[in-house]
C-alpha positions in Angstrom: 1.7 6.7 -7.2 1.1 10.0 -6.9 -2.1 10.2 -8.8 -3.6 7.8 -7.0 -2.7 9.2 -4.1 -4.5 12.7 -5.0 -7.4 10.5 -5.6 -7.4 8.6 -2.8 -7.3 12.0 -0.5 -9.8 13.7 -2.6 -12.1 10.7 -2.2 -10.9 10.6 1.7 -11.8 14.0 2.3 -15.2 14.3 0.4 -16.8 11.7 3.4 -18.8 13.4 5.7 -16.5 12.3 8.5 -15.2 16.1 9.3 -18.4 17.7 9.7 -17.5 21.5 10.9 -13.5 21.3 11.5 -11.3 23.9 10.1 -9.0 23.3 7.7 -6.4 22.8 9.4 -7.7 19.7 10.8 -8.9 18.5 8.1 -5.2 19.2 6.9 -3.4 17.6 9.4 -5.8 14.4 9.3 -4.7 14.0 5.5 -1.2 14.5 6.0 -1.5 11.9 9.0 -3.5 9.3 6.6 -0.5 10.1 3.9 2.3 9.5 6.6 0.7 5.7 7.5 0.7 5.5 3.6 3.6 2.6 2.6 6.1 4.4 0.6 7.3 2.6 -2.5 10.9 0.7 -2.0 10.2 0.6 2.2 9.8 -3.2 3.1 7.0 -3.6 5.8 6.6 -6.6 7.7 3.8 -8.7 7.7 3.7 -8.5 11.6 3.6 -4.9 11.7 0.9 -4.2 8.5 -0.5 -5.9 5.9 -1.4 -4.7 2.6 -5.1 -4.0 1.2 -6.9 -6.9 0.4 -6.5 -8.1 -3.1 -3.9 -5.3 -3.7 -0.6 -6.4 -5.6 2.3 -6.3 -4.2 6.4 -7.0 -4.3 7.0 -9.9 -1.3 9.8 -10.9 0.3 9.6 -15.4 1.4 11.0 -17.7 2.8 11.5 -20.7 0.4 11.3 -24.2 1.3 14.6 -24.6 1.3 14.8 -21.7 3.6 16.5 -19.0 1.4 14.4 -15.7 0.8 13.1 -15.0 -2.4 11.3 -11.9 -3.6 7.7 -12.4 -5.6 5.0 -10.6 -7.1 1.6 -12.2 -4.8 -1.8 -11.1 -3.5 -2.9 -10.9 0.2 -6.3 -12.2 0.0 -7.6 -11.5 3.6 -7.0 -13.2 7.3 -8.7 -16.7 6.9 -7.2 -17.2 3.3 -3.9 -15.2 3.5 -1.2 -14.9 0.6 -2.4 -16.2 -3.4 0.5 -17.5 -3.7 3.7 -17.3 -0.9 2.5 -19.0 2.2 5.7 -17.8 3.9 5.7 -14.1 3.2 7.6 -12.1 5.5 7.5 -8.4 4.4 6.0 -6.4 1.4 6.2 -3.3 -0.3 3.8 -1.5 -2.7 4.3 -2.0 -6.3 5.8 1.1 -8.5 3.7 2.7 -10.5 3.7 1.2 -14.7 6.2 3.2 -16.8 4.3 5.6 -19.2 6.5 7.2 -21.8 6.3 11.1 -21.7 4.7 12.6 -24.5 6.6 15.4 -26.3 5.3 18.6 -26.8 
């Protein structure tokens, strides 16, 4: 998460969208983008935000029998919705993949 996080500021900031601010506004826009960030493990509700489009994620349902489940699904956009869970109710980024240390 964190890499892509550096990358995704370092591509944020190289727009031509701050023209001649300082610094430190350029500074306190990127640490505003990273607060709006989802953290990994925070559920979010669909009625508050939605992910990306086409960006996995962990969901929370309701099944047909009306227990919640938890599932791995795809929010495709607003006409087509979830892949798979119709009756998402919250999500949550995905962790990053494990990636064994190397030894030095």
């Amino acid at each position: 998460m964190k890499k892509r996080l550096v990358k995704e500021i370092k591509n944020w900031i190289k727009t031509d969208r701050f023209g001649d601010y300082s610094a430190g506004y350029i500074l306190s826009d990127v640490i505003e983008e990273i607060n709006k960030m989802p953290k990994v493990g925070e559920w979010i509700s669909v009625s508050e935000r939605l992910p990306e489009p086409f960006e996995d994620v962990l969901v929370t349902y309701i099944s047909h029998n009306g227990g919640r489940g938890i599932g791995y699904d795809c929010y495709i956009d607003k006409d087509i919705g979830w892949r798979s869970w119709s009756n998402t109710i919250a999500w949550q980024p995905l962790p990053e993949p494990y990636r064994e240390e190397s030894v030095k």
